[in-house]
C-alpha positions as CSV (number, residue, x, y, z in Angstrom):
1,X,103.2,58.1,75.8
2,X,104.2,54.7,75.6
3,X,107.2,55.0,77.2
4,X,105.6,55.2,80.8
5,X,103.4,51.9,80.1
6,X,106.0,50.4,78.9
7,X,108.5,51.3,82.1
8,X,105.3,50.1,84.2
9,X,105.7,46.7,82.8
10,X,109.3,46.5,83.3
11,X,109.5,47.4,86.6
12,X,106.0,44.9,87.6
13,X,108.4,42.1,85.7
14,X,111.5,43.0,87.9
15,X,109.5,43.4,90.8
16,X,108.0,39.6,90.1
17,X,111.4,38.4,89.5
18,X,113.3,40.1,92.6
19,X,110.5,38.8,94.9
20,X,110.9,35.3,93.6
21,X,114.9,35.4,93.9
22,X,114.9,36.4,97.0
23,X,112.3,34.2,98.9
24,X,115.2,31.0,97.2
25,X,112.6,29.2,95.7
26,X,113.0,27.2,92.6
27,X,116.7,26.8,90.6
28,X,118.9,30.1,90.8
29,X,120.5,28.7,87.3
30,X,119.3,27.3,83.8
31,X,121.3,26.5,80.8
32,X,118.8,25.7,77.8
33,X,120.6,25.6,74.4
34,X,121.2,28.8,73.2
35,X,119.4,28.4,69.9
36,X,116.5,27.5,71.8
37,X,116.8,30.9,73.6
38,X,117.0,32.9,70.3
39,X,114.3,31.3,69.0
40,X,111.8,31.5,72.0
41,X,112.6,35.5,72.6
42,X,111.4,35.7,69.0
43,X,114.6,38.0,68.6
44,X,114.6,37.4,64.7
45,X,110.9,38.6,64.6
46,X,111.3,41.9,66.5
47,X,114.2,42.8,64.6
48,X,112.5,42.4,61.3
49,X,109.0,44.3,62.3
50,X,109.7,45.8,65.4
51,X,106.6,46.0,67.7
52,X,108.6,46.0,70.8
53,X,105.8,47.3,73.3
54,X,103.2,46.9,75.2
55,X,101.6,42.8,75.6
56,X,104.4,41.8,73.2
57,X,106.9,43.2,75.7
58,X,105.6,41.9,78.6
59,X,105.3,38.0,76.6
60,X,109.3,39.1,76.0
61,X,110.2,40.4,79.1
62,X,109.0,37.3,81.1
63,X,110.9,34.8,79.0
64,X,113.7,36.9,79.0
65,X,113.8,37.1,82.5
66,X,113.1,32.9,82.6
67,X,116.5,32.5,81.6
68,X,118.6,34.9,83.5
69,X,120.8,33.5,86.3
70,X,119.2,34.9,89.4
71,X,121.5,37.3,91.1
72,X,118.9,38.0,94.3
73,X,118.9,34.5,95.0
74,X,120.9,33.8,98.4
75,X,122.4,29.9,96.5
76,X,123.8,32.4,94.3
77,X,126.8,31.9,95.6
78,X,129.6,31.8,93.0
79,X,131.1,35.0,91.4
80,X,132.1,38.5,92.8
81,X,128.9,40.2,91.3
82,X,127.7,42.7,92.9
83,X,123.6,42.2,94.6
84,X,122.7,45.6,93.9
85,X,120.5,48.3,95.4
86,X,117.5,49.1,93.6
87,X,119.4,53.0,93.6
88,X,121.6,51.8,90.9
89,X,119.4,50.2,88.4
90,X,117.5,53.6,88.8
91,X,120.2,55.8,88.2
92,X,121.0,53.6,85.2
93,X,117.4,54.1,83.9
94,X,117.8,58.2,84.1
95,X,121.4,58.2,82.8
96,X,120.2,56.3,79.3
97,X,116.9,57.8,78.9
98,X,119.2,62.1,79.3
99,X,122.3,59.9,77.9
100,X,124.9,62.2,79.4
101,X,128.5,61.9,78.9
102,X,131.5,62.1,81.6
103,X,133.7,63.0,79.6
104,X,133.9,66.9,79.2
105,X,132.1,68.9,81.9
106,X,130.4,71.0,79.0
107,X,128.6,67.7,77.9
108,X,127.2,66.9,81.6
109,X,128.2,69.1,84.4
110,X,125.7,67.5,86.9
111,X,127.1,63.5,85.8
112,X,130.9,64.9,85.9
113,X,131.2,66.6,89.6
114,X,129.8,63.8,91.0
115,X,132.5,61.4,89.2
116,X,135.1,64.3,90.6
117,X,132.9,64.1,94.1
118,X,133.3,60.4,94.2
119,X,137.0,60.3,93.3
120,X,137.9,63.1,96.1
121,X,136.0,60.6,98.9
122,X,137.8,57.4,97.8
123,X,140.9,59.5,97.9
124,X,140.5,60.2,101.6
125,X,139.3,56.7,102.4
126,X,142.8,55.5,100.9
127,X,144.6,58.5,102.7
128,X,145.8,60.8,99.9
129,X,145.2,64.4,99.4
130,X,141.7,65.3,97.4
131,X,141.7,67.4,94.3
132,X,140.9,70.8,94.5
133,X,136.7,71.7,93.9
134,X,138.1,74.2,91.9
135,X,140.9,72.9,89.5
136,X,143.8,75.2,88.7
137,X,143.6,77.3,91.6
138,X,145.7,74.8,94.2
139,X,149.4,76.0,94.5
140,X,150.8,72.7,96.0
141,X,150.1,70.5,92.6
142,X,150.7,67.1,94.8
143,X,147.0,66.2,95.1
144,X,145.4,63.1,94.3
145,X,143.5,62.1,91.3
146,X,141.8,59.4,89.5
147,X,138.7,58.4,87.2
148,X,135.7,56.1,87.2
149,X,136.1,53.6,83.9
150,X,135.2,50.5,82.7
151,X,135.9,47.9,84.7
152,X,139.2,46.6,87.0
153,X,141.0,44.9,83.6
154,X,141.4,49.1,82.0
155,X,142.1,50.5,85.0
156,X,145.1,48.6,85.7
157,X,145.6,48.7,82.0
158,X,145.6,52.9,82.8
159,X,147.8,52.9,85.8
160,X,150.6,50.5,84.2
161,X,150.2,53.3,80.9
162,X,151.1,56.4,83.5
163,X,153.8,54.3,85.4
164,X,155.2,54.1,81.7
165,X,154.8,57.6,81.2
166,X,156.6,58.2,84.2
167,X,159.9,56.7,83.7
168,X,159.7,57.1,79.7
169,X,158.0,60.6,79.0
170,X,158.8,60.5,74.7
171,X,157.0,56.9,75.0
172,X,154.3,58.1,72.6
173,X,157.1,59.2,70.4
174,X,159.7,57.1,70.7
175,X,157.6,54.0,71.2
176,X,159.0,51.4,74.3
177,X,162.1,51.5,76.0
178,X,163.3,47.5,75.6
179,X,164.5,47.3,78.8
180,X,161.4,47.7,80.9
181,X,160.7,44.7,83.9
182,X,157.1,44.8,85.6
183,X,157.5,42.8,89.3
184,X,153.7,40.7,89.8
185,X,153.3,37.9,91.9
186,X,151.8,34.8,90.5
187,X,147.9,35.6,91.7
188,X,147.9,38.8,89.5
189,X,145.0,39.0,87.9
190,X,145.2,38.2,84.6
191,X,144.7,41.7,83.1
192,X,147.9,42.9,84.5
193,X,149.5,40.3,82.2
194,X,146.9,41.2,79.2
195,X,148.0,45.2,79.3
196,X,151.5,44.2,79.4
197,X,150.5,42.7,75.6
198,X,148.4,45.6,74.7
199,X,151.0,48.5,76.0
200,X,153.8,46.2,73.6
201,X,156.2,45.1,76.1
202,X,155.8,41.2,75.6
203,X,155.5,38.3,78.5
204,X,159.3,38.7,79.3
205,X,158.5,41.2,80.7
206,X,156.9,40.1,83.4
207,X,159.8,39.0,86.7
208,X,157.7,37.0,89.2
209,X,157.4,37.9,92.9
210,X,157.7,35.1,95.3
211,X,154.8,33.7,97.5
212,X,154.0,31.4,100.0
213,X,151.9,28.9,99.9
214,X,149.0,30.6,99.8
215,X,149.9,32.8,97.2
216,X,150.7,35.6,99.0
217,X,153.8,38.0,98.5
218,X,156.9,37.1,100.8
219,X,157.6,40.5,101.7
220,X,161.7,39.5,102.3
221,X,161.5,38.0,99.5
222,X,161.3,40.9,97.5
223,X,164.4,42.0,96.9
224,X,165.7,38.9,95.1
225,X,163.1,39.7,92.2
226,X,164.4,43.3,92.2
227,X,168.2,42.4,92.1
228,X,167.4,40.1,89.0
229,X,165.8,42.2,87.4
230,X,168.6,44.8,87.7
231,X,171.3,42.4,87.1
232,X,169.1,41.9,83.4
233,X,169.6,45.7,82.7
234,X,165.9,46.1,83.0
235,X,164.4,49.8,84.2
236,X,161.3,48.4,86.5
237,X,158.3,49.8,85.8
238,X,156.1,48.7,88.6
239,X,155.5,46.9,91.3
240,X,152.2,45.2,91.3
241,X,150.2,43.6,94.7
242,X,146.7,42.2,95.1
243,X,144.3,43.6,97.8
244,X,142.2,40.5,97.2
245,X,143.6,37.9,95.2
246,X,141.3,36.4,92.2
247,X,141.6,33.0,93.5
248,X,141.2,33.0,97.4
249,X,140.7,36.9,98.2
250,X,144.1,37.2,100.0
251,X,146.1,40.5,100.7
252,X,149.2,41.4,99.7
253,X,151.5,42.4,102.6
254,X,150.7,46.4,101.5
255,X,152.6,48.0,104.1
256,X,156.2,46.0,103.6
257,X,156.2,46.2,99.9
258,X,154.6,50.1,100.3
259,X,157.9,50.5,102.4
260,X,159.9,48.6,99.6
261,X,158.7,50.8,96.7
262,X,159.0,54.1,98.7
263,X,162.9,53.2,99.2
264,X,163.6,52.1,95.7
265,X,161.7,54.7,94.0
266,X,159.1,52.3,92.4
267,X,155.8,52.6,90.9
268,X,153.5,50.6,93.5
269,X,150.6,49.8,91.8
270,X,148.0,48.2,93.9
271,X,145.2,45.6,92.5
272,X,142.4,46.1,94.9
273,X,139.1,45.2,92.3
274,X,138.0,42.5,94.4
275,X,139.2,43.5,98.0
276,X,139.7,47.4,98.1
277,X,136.2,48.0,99.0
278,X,137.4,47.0,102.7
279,X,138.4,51.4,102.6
280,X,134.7,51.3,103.8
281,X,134.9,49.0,106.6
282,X,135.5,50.0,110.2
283,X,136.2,46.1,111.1
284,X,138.4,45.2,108.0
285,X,139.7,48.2,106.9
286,X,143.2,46.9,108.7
287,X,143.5,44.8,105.6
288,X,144.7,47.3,103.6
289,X,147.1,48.9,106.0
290,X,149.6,51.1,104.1
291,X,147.9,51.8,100.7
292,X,148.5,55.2,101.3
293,X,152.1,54.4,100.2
294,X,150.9,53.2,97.1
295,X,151.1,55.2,93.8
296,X,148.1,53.9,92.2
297,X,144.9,51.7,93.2
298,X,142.4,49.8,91.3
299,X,138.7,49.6,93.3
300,X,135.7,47.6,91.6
301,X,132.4,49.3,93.2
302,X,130.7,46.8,91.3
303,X,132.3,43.8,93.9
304,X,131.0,44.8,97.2
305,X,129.8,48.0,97.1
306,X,126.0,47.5,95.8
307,X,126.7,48.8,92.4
308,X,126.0,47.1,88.7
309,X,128.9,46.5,86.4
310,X,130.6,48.9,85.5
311,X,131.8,50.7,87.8
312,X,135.5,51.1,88.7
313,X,137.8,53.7,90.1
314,X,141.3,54.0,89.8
315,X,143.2,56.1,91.9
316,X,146.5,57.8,92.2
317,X,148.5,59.3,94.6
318,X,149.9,62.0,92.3
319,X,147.1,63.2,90.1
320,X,149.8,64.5,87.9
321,X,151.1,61.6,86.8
322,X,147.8,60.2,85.4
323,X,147.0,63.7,83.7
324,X,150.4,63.0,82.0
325,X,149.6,59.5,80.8
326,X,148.3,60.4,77.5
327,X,149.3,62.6,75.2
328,X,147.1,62.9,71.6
329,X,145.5,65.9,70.3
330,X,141.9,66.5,68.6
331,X,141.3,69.9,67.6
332,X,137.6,69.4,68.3
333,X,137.9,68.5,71.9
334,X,141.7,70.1,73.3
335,X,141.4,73.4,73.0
336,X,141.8,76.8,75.4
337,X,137.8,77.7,76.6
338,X,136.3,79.0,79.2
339,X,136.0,76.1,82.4
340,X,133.8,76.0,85.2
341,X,134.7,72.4,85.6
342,X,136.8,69.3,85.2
343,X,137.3,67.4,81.9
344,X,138.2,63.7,82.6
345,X,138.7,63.0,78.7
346,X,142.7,63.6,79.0
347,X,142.9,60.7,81.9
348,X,141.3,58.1,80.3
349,X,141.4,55.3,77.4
350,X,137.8,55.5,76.8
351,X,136.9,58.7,74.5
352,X,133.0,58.6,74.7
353,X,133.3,58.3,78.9
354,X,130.3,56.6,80.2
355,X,128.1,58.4,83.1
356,X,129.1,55.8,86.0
357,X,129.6,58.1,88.9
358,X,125.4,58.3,89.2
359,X,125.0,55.1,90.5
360,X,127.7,54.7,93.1
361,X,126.2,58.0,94.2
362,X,123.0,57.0,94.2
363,X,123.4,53.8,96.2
364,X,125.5,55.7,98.8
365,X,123.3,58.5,98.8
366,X,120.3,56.0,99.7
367,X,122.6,53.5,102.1
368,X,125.0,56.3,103.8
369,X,128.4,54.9,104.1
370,X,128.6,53.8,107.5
371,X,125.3,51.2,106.3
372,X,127.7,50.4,103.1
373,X,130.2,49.4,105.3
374,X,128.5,47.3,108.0
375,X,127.2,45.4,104.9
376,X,130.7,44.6,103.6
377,X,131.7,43.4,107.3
378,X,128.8,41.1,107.2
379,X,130.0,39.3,104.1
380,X,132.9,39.0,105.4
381,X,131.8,37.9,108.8
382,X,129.9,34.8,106.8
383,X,132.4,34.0,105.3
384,X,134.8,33.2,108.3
385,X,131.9,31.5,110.0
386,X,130.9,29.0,106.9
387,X,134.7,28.2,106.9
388,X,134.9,27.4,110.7
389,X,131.8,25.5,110.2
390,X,133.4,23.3,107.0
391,X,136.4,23.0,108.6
392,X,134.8,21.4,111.0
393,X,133.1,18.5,109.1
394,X,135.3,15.0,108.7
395,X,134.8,15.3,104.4
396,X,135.6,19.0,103.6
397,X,138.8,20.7,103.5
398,X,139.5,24.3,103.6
399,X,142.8,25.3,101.9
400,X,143.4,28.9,103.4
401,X,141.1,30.5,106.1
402,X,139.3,33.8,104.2
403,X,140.3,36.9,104.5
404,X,137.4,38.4,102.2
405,X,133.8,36.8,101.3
406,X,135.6,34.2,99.2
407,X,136.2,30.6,100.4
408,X,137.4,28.2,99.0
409,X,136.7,24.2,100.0
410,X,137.3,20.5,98.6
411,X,135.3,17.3,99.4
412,X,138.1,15.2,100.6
413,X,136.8,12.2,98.9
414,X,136.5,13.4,95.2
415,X,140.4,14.1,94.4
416,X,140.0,15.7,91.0
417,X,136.5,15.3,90.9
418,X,135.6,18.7,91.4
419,X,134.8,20.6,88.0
420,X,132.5,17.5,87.4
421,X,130.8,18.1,91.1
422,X,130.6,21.6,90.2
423,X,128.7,20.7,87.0
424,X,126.0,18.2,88.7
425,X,125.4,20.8,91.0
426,X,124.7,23.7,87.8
427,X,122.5,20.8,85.9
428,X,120.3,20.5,89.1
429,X,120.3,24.7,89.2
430,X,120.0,24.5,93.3
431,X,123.0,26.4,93.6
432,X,125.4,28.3,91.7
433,X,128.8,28.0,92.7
434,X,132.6,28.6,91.5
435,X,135.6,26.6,90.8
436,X,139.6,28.2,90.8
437,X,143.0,26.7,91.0
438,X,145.3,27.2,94.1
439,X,148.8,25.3,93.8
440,X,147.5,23.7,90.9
441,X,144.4,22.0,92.9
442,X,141.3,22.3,92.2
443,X,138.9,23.6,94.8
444,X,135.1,24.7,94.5
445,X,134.7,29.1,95.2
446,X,132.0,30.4,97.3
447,X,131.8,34.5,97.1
448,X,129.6,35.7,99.2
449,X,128.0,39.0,98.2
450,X,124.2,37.8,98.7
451,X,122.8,39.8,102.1
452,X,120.4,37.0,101.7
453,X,122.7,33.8,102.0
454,X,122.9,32.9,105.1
455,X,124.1,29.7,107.0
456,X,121.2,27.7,105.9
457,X,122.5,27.9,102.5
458,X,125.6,26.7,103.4
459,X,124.5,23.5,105.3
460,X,121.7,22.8,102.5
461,X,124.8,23.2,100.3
462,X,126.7,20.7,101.6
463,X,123.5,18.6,101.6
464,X,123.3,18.5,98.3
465,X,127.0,18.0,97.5
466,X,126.5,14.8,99.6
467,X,123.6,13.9,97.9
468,X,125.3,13.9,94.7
469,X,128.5,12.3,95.6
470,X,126.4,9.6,97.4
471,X,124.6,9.0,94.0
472,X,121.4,10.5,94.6
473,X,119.5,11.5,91.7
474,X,116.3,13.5,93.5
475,X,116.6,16.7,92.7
476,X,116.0,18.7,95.7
């Protein structure tokens, strides 16, 4: 069978190419031209005549694998990507060679209770009430819910569609009430302000949240943005907060604005992609303080979790009002039948639901928790320490001090010379690094998920950045 050669050279190819990421020899990122690319990878070729196998896969895997940005490698140093375990790339290999689907427990009961498994222990991480194992037989109907789905942009496009449905049940009838407000602070992630397009409602929607100047709610601040909104005649649909902001990884002050929703009867949806993984943390956990007053939460496992992209859950408190958030009917699919299980189809945008439970399983089920955790505090612990030690340097500047594994830095004596640093640095591929925009300056990004990166990278770092700012062409 060719498939087992063939999986023997893949895995002696990923084997070569995790062993030579992780020892941090040679560049961690290349950037030939892409038609150069295409043309190497013979892609034209095997499309035409196929042949895919064997040598001629092993000749392809290797140059693919040339020019793939190396995740393993502790200078990479720039994105929240996840480093993953080796469980998850295995769990991806058996859920596309059986190619289940999550979507109706008939079509994969083993891949759909562990989604429902994995939603019920993220549910008492954040503090709200698990589904019952066997649905339909709980009396009190006030349980949590949620769903695993593509990414951090559709689940907060999911949780603003059931806020909707909340305050406007007929909205698949009647279409949008033109009076609806959604309250976001300036570091929302750009997806919440993407939804607001695809669900219809327009930019004006949108009533900014005051923040200091780190970008970070003012919690007695809040209730200037509500009255506004009120005095417009707008009906607010949510309130949005970041558990790890895009830019710097800050945290919303959860536990005033939790307090502030409760009173005022508001959807309080919570943006935790980048920071909610903390629910795992003994040492940080404290940084999400009050989520359990939240309505809804978006968690990327694919951040700091160990997990390959995709894999996000979104959570509410209520699993009722995500059950309710869509409506439509196919004959094929909604009908009365016999269940021994759950059906996630009704709670989610996706129809064909990818298997993404498996992996996060997996990973746990190899790392335990409590090792997933002590992980997540040593990225974070890094993190502090590499700002302490910039801070401390005469030519680098810290904005705000971390409160996840991203920092943020300048070189004092570049002003707005930083995207062009950042490029040098890409063209010599030493290190891969990040750029963002805090009070419309421009700073360099470090996100440290690597358990490989340690302070030696961060001083050769700053080597280098010296190097290049002092004109030095030798590429290290």
């Amino acid at each position: 069978m060719k498939f087992k050669t063939d999986v023997e050279i893949i895995t002696r190819a990923l084997g070569n190419f995790y062993e030579q990421s992780i020892s941090g020899d040679g560049h961690v990122i290349q950037q030939p031209p892409m038609s150069e690319l295409i043309a190497d990878m013979e892609l034209s070729s095997f499309v035409r005549d196929g042949g895919l196998t064997g040598e001629k896969l092993a000749r392809f895997i290797e140059k693919y694998l040339l020019a793939i940005t190396r995740i393993y490698h502790p200078a990479n140093i720039a994105h929240q990507q996840a480093v993953p375990h080796y469980m998850a790339a295995l769990a991806g290999m058996v859920d596309h060679f059986v190619n289940s689907d999550a979507s109706i427990y008939e079509l994969g009961p083993a891949s759909v209770s562990i989604e429902y498994f994995l939603i019920n222990w993220l549910l008492e991480k954040v503090g709200w009430k698990p589904s019952p194992l066997v649905p339909g037989t709980e009396k009190d109907e006030n349980f949590g819910g949620g769903i695993l789905t593509h990414g951090g942009s559709i689940a907060n496009l999911t949780a603003l569609i059931a806020a909707r449905s909340r305050i406007a049940p007929d909205v698949w009838e009647k279409g949008n009430p033109d009076n609806l407000a959604l309250l976001v602070p300036a570091e929302a992630h750009y997806s919440i302000a993407r939804a607001i397009g695809i669900m219809g409602l327009g930019h004006n929607t949108l009533y900014p949240l005051e923040v200091d100047e780190r970008g970070v709610i003012i919690p007695d601040r809040l209730q200037d943005s509500y009255q506004r909104a009120q005095s417009d005649g707008k009906q607010i649909l949510a309130l949005v907060a970041n558990a790890g902001s895009t830019a710097a990884g800050l945290y919303d002050p959860i536990q005033e604005i939790g307090e502030f929703c409760r009173e005022r009867n508001l959807w309080f949806h919570v943006d935790g992609a980048h920071g909610g993984s903390v629910l795992i943390s003994q040492k940080y956990r404290h940084l999400m303080g009050g989520i359990d007053l939240a309505d809804s939460l978006t968690l990327n496992a694919h951040k700091l979790m160990r997990v390959t992209a995709f894999c996000t859950a979104l959570l509410v408190r209520d699993a009722r009002n995500l059950d309710e958030a869509f409506t439509q009917e196919a004959s094929y699919i909604f009908h009365e039948k016999d269940q021994p299980g759950f059906d996630f189809i009704h709670r989610t945008i996706e129809c064909t639901k990818p298997v993404l439970g498996l992996k996060l399983f997996m990973v746990l089920g190899a790392m335990g928790e409590a090792s997933l955790g002590e992980y997540i505090d040593r990225q974070h612990d890094i993190t502090i320490e590499a700002y302490d030690y910039l801070q401390s340097l005469d030519d680098f500047h810290c904005p705000v001090k971390p409160q996840s594994n991203i920092l943020c830095f300048q070189v004092k004596s570049i002003d707005d010379g930083h995207l062009a640093l950042r490029d040098k640095l890409l063209a010599r591929g030493n290190f891969y690094i990040s750029t963002t925009s805090i009070n419309n300056q421009r700073y360099l990004r470090l996100t440290l998920t690597n358990p490989a990166t340690n302070m030696d990278v961060i001083k050769r770092l700053v080597h280098e950045i010296r190097d290049l700012i002092n004109g030095n062409k030798t590429n290290t």
